[in-house]
N, C-alpha and C positions, 0 to 999 in steps of 0.2 A: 748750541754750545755758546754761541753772540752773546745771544740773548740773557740764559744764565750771568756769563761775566758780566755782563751791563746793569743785571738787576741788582748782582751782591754788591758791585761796585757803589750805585745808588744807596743802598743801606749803609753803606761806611760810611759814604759823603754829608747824608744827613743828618748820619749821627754824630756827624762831626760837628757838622754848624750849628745843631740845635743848642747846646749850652750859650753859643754866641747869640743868639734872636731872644732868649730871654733875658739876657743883659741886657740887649739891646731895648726891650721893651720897659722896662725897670729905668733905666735913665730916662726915658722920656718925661718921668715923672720929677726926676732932680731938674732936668737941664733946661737951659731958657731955647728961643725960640732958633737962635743961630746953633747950641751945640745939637741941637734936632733933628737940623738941618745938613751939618757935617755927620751926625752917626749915619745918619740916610745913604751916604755915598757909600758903605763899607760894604751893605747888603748886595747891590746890583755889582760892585768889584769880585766879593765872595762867588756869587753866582754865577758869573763869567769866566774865572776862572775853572770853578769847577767844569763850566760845561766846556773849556778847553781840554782840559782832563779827561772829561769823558772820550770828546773825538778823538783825542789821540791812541787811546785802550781801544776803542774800537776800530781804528787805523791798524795799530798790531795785530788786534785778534785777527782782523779780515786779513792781513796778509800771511800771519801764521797758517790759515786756513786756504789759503791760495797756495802754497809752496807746497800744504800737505797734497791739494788736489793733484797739482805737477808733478811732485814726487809721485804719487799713485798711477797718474796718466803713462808716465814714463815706464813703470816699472812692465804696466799691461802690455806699452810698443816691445820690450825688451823680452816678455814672453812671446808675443808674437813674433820675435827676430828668432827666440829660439823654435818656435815651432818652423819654419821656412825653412832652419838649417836641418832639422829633423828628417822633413819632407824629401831634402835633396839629397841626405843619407839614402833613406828610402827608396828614391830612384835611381841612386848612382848602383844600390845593389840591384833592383830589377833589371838596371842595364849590363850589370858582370854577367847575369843569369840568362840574360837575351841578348847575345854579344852581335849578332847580326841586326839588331834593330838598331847599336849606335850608329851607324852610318847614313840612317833612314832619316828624313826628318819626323816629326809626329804625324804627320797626314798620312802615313805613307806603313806605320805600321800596321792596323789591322787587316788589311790588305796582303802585306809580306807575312804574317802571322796564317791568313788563310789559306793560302799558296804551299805549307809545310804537308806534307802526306800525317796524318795521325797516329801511325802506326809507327814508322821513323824516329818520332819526335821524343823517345825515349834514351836514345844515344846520349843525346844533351840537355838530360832532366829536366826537360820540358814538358810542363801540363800544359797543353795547349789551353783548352777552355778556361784555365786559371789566368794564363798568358793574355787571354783576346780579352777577357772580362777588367784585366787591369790596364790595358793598351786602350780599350774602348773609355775608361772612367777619366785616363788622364788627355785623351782626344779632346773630349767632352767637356773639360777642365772641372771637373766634379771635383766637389767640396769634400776631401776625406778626411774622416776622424784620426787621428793618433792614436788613442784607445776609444773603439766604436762603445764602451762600458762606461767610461766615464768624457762627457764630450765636454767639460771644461777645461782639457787638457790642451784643446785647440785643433784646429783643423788645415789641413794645407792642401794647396792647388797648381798644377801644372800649368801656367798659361801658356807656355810653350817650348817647344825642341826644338835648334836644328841642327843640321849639319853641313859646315862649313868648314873645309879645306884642312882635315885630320884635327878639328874642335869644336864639339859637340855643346852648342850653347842653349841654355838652359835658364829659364825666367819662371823663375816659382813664389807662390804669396801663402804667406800663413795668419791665421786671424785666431784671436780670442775673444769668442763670445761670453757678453753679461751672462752670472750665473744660472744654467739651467732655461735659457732658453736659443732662439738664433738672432738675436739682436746682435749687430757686430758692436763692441766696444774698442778693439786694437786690431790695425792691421801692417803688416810688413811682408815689402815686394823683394826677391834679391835674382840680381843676373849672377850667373856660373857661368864660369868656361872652363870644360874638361877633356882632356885633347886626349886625342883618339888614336893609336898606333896600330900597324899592321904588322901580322904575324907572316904574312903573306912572303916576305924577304928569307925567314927558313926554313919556306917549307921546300923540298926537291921536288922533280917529280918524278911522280911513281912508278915504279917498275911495272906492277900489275894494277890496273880499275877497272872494276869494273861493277855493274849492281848490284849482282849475284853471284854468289861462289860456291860450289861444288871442291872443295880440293882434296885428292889423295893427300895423304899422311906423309908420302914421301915426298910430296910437290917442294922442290927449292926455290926460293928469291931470294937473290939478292937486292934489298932494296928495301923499298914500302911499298906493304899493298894498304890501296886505298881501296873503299866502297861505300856506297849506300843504303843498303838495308842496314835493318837495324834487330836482332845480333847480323854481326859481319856475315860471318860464316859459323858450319858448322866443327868445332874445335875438335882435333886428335893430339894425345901427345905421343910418341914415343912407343908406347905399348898397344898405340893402336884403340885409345881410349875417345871416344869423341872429339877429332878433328883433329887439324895439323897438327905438327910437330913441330912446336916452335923455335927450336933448334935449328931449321931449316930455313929462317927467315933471318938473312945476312944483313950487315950494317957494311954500309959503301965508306973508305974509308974518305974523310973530307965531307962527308954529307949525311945529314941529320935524318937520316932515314933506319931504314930497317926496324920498319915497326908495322903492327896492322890497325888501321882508323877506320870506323864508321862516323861518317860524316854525313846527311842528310841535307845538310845546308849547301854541299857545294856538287854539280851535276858536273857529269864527263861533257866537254865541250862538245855542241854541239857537230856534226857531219861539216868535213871545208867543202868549198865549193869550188869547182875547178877555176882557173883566170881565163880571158876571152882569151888571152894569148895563147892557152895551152895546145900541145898537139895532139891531135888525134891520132892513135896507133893500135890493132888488133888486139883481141887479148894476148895475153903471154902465155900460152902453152907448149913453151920451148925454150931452149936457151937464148938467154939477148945478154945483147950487149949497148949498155948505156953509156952515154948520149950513143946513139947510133951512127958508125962510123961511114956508112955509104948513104946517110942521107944529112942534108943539112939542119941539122938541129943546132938552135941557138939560145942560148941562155938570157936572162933578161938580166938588168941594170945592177942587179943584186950576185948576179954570177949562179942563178939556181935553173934549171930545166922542168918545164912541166911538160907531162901526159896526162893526156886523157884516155883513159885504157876500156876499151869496147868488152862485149861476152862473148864468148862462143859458142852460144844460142839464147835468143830471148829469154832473162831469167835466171841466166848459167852462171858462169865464173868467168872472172877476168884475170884470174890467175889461178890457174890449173898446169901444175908440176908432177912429173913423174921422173923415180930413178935416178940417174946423176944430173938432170938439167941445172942452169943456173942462172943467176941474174946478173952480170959481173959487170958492175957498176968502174969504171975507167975517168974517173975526173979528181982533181984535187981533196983532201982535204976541205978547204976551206969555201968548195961548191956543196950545192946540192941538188938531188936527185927527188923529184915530185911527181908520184902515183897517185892519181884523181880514178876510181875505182867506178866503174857502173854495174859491176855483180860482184859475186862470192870469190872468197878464197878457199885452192883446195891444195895442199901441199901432201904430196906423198910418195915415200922412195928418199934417198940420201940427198936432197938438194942441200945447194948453197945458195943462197939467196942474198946479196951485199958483196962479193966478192971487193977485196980492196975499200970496202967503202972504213969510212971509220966516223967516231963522235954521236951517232953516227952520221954520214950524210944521203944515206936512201931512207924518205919517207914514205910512209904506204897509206892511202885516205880514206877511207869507205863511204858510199854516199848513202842514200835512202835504200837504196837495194841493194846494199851488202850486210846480208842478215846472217852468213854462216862463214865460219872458220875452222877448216879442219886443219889438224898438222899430225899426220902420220911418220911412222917408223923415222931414221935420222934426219930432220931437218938441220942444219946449222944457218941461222939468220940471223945477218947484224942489221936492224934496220928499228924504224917506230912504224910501230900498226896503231893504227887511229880507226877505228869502225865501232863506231857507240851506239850502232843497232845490230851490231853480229853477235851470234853464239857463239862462241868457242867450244867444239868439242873434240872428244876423238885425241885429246892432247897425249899424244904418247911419243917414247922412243925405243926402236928395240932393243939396241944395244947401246946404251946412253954410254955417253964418254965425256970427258971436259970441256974437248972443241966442238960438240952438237949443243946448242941450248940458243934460247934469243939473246941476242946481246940488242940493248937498244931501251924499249920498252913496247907494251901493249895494253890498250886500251879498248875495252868491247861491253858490249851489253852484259852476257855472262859468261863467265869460264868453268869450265866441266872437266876436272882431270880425276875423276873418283875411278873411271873403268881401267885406270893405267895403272899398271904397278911400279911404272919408269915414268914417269910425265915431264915433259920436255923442262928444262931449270930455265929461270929468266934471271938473266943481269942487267941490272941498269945502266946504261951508260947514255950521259948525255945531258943537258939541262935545256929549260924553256926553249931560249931561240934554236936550237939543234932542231929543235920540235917544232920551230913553225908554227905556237903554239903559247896563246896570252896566261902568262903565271897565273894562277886559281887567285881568285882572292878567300882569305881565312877569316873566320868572324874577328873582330878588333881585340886591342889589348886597351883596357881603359888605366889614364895616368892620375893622380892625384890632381885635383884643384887648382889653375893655374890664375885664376882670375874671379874675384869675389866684389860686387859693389850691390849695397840697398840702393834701393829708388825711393823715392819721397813719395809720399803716398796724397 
């Protein structure tokens, strides 16, 4: 393009001065030897000027031609600014869609990803192989297309994730490659921060969890059942149509429950483990009375009592009730009462179990060998059952009434109340610390963009 302007330019120039050099030459013929010598001086003047003229056009051109390159340069950085923000779209939605990976840093997901059972992973629209295949690209920090169809559209790259203190920070680069090959010609880096909130603050806890559920049609909670497989359970409504009655699942007033969740991401805590402190005392297959009034038992720092509560043969139970036995727990409100379990529970006949207690304050803990839970004919129990490797079955009552049911909560491996036609009702009462027991965490709630700067490349 120089070139051209500099030739037309030439051609003007000369066509200009030619009519002057044929004067020019034409006097030499009039003029004596001094006016010969003065036209002489006009031609090398002409000429210099001109070629002033010249470097200056090609001064302009060349810089007209710089400003376009700039402008062009620019405009390619400014694509690749929009492909970065593209990118970060892209991952801010794979992170709504895998809410338990915001809290991970990136190292750390395919890993958490492989840890999910398969079968589960359906609760929360999760393709796993789709999940690990995109977890593994942006690990890897692979170059991905924006439309893999047409790849001048540009491509973006995770250099990294982390997670830092509920702000999920995030370093992404986008590039636009020269047409139709992978030569980079524009690239742009940008930090995110997008902070990270826990749902964890509403969630209560649940009345019933457990893995697996079996429920009669008449079973009542009050509360939320929580579980793990994935469907829940098997559904009746009202007519006796496949699965509970949903009717029967109460909403606690004050607390955001009374619902049923399949959650696969979050496990029943694991079995507690008795403290060196605790005391060692028979099973219970009678009535007692807590803290035990003819022996010295002493509560620790916090104001709570622990047992450690033996079988009544290798294998057996550590609580085995019959008839009107009872537990009748005698301490404040504001103590608690702590049952560290080394067998099964078997409850059956009209016991009451918590007497006085309230919020409640009798715990009950199941350890590696508390695999079964019966509760026959009228139990009345206020208390929290913890045993996340028991069965529950057998859950009946025979002549249920208002003041027979658990008040408290229960927590087990699985619960079976399909052979009862009465199956004992659970109310919830009580929240985390009543429990003894660290608040579940929820996968996160992600917030909008609180902090956006490019990096210089």
């Amino acid at each position: 393009m120089i070139k051209y302007y500099l030739r037309t330019y030439l051609r003007c120039y000369l066509a200009l001065i030619e009519p002057c050099t044929d004067r020019i030459s034409k006097a030499t013929h009039r003029l004596d030897r001094q006016s010969l010598s003065q036209s002489g001086f006009s031609v090398p003047l002409a000429l210099g000027l001109g070629l002033v003229m010249i470097i200056v056009a090609a001064s302009i051109i060349g810089r007209s031609q710089s400003d376009r390159d700039i402008t062009s340069s620019q405009r390619e950085i400014n694509r690749a600014l929009s492909v970065s923000e593209a990118g970060a779209l892209r991952f801010q939605s794979f992170l709504d869609r895998h809410k338990l990976l915001a809290t991970k840093n990136l190292a750390q997901w395919v890993n958490t990803l492989d840890t999910l059972p398969t079968s589960q992973a359906g609760c929360h629209s999760i393709d796993l192989p789709i999940a690990r295949y995109q977890a593994v690209l942006f690990k890897d920090s692979t170059w991905i297309e924006l439309d893999p169809s047409d790849r001048n559209k540009g491509r973006y790259q995770i250099v990294d994730y982390r997670y830092q203190n509920g702000v999920g920070k995030l370093t992404i680069a986008g590039r636009i490659d020269a047409y139709n090959t992978t030569e980079n010609t524009a690239n742009s880096t940008l930090k995110i921060d997008i902070p990270i909130g826990s749902e964890s603050a509403k969630i209560a806890p649940p009345a019933l969890w457990a893995n697996t559920f079996n429920l009669n049609a008449n079973q009542k909670v009050t509360g939320q059942i929580r579980g793990v497989s994935c469907p829940l359970l098997p559904m009746m409504d009202s007519d006796g149509i496949a699965g509970i009655d949903m009717s029967n699942i109460a909403l606690i007033s004050g607390i955001p429950s009374g619902q049923i969740i399949a959650d696969p991401f979050v496990s029943i805590p694991a079995p507690k483990i008795a403290p060196t402190i605790a005391t060692s005392i028979p099973a219970i297959t009678t009535s007692i009375e807590l803290p035990r009034p003819t022996s010295a038992d002493t509560p620790d720092a916090k104001g709570e009592y622990h047992y450690l509560v033996d079988t009544d043969v290798p294998g057996g139970n550590s609580i085995k009730l019959q008839d009107s036995d009872l537990i009748k727990i005698t301490i404040p409100a504001t103590q608690k009462i702590n049952l560290y379990l080394k067998g099964n529970i078997d409850l059956a006949g009209s016991q009451t179990i918590g007497v006085n207690s309230a919020n409640p304050n009798l715990r009950i803990y199941g350890s590696n060998q508390t695999v079964k839970l019966t509760i026959k004919d009228n139990a009345s129990i206020t208390a929290f059952i913890h045993a996340p490797l028991a069965d529950a079955k057998s859950i009946s009552s025979t002549t249920p009434n208002p003041s027979q049911n658990i008040t408290g909560a229960v927590w087990v491996n699985s619960w079976d109340s399909s052979a009862s036609s009465s199956p004992i009702p659970i109310v919830q009462m009580g929240n985390w610390s009543d429990f003894g027991i660290a608040k579940i965490e929820q996968p996160s709630q992600l917030s909008p963009i609180s902090y956006w700067q490019r990096i210089e490349n």
